[in-house]
N, C-alpha and C positions, 0 to 999 in steps of 0.2 A: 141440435146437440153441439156443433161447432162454434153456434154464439153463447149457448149457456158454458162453454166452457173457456171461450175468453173472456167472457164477461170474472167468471171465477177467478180466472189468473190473472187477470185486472184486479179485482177486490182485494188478493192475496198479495201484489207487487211482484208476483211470477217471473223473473226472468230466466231465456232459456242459456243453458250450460253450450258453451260454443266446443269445450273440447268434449263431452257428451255424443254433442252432435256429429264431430267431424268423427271421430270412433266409430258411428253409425254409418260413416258416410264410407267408412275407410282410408281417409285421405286427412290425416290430423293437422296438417299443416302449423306442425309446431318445433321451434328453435330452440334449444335448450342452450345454454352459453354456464360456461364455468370461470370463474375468475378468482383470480386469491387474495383480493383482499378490498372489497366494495369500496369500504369507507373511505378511501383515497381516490379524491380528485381524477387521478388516472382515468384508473376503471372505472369508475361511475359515467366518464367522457364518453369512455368506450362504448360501455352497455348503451348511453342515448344513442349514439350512432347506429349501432345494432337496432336497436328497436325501433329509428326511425324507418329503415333501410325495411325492417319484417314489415312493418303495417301496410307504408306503401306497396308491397305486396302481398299484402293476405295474410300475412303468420301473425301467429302469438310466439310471444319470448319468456321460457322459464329458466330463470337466471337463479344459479348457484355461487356462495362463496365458499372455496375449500380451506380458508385462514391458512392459506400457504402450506396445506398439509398435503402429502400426497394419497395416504388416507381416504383422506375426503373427496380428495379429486377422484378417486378409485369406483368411490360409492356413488359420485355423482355420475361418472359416465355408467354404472351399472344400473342407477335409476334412469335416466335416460334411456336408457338400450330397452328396459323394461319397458316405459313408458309409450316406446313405438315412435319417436320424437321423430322429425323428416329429418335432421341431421344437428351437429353441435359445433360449436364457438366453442375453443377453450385458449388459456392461456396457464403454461406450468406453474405451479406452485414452484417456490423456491428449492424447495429438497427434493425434490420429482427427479430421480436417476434411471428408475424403470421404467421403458417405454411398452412394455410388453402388453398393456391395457390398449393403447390405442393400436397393435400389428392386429389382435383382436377382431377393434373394432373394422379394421382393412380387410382383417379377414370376410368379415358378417358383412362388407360392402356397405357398413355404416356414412353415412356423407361427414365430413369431418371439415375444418380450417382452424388452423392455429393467429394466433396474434400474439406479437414482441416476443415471448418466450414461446419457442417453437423446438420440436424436432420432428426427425423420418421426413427429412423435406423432399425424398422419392415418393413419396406414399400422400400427403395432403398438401394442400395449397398452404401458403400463408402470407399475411400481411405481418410486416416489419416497418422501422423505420431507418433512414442510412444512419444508424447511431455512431459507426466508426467515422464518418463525415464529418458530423457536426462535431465529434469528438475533438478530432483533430483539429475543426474552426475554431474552438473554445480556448482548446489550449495554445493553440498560435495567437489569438486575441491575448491571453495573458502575459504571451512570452514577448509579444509585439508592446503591452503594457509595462512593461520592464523588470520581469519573474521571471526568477532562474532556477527555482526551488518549487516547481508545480507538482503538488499530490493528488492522488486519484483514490475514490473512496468508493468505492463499489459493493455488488454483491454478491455472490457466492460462484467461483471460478469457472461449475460447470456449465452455466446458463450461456447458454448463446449469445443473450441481449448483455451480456456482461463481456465476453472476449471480444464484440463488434465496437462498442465504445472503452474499453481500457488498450483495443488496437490503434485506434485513432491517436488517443490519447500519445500513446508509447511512438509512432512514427512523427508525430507533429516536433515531441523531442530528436528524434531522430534527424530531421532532416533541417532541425534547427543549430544541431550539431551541439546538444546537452546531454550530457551524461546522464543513462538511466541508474535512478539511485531506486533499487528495489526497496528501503525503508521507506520512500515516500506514496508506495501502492499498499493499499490497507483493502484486500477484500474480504468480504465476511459477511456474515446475515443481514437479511436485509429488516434492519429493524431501528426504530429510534435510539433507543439505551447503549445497544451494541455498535452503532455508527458513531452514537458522541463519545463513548468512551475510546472508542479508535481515532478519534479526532484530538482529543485530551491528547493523547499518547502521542502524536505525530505532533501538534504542537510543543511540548516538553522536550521535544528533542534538544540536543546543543545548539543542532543546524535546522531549525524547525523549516518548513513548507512560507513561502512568502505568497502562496497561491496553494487554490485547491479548486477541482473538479469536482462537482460529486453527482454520483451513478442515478438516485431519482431525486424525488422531493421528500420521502421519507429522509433520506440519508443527507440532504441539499438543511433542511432545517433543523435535525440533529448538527450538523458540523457548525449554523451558521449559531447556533445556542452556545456551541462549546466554545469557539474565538470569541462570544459577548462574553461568556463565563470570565473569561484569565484575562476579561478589561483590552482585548486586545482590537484595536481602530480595523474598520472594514473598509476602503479596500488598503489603506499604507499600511499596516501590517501584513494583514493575509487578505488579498481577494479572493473572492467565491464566485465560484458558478453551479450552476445546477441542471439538470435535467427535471424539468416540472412546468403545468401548463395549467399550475391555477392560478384566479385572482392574488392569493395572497402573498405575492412577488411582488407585489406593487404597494402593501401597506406596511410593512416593515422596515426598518431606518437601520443603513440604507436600503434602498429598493434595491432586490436582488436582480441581478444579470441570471436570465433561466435559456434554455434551447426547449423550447417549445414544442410538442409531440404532435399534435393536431390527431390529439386520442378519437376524436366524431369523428374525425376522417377515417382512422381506420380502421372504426368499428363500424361504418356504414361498408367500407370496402371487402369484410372481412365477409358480411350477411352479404354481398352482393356476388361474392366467389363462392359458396355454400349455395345459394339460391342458384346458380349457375351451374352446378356439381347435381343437385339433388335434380334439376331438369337434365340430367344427362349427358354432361361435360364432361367426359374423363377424365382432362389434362389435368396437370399439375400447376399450378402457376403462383409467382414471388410476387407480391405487391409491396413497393417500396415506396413507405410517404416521407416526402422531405422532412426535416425537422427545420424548424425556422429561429433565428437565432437573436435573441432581444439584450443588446448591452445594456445596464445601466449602472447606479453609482456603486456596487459591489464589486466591479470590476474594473471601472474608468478610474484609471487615479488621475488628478489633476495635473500633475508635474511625470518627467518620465528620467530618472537618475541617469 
């Protein structure tokens, strides 16, 4: 009977269902990860990292986008929870101000780790980057490039990963001994349309920005479209820098100057403090990956006034 029935599911290309199985086993060994928005270089970084990190040990990863709804993110952790998942990866959606979804899932003793947008950092682990750091190196690079007028282009004030780098930002003028001109911090969604048109804006000024920061690579290539737009020279007009850790910093003229996230890092670190939780690790713990910092001709001006 054994062999007419592999033989059958030979004939038929039979494979068997691994989450099927581990249901049967009771032990699902599966990662559920929520992210807000795939299609960016980011998080797709991430997610490999995560799922290189599961395989190497045994999990499967069912990866959610909540398109930066909190909504969605809501639903996702509820299919999850349903689903019996051995624990979850997430990263807030941008308008995400209630946390009462995830006290929940602390309640139910759910395994949890956040990554870059985090809260209830008594209650789950997370992996971060020193965003105020490199913050601050970027903008002392510009202010050391001979910019007196550096704008910060970010995203939405309540996010964590947003007050860590517009703090760097704001102490680098600080202790450069430059007056913080609050028209030259523009935070606000994080979205293409929304970041060039706050770019537009900040350049039109009388006293426009002879430099700019900006918060990712979403808002790094909105700003860098909007100084091509009004014909204006990159970097002797306005230098740019950005927060982004894809290829396409390097095929654009000029090459942009990015600080670098090493998103696989810390989406491999994030599955490794989850896989360490759901084996029975209480603790709480901050994983913080360098950001690494790439000048090139977006920021280097030639001559220094």
């Amino acid at each position: 009977m054994q062999e007419r029935v592999k033989a059958l599911a030979k004939a038929r290309n039979y494979r068997p269902n691994p989450f099927a199985q581990s249901l049967r086993k009771e032990a699902p060994h599966i990662i559920g990860v929520i992210v807000p928005d795939l299609v960016t270089h980011y998080f797709a970084s991430v997610l490999d990292g995560i799922e290189n990190c599961a395989r190497h040990n045994g999990y499967s990863v069912f990866s959610t986008n909540s398109h930066e709804s909190h909504e969605l993110e809501n639903e996702a952790l509820d299919n999850f929870f349903a689903l019996h998942v051995d624990g979850i990866i997430a990263c807030l959606s941008q308008d995400t101000i209630d946390y009462s979804p995830y006290e929940r899932l602390a309640e139910n003793d759910i395994p949890l780790v956040f990554f870059a947008r985090t809260c209830l950092p008594h209650l789950f682990s997370q992996v971060v980057g020193n965003g105020d750091v490199a913050a601050y190196d970027a903008t002392k690079h510009l202010l050391d490039m001979g910019a007196r007028r550096v704008a910060f282009i970010g995203g939405p004030n309540h996010l964590d990963m947003v007050k860590r780098r517009k703090h760097g930002y704001l102490q680098a003028l600080r202790d450069a001994g430059i007056p913080i001109d609050r028209d030259l911090v523009a935070c606000d969604k994080i979205d293409f349309d929304v970041a060039r048109k706050s770019t537009m804006t900040l350049l039109q000024q009388e006293k426009r920005p002879d430099a700019i920061l900006a918060f990712n690579d979403i808002i790094t290539y909105a700003a860098f479209d909007a100084i091509k737009s009004l014909n204006l020279k990159i970097p002797d007009d306005v230098a740019i820098i950005g927060f982004s850790d894809g290829d396409n910093a390097t095929f654009v003229t000029p090459k942009l100057s990015v600080i670098m996230d090493q998103a696989q890092t810390q989406g491999y670190k994030a599955c490794e403090l989850l896989i360490r939780r759901i084996q029975g690790d209480r603790r709480v713990y901050k994983e913080i990956v360098p950001f690494i910092l790439k000048f090139r001709e977006s920021s280097e001006k030639s001559h220094i006034e």
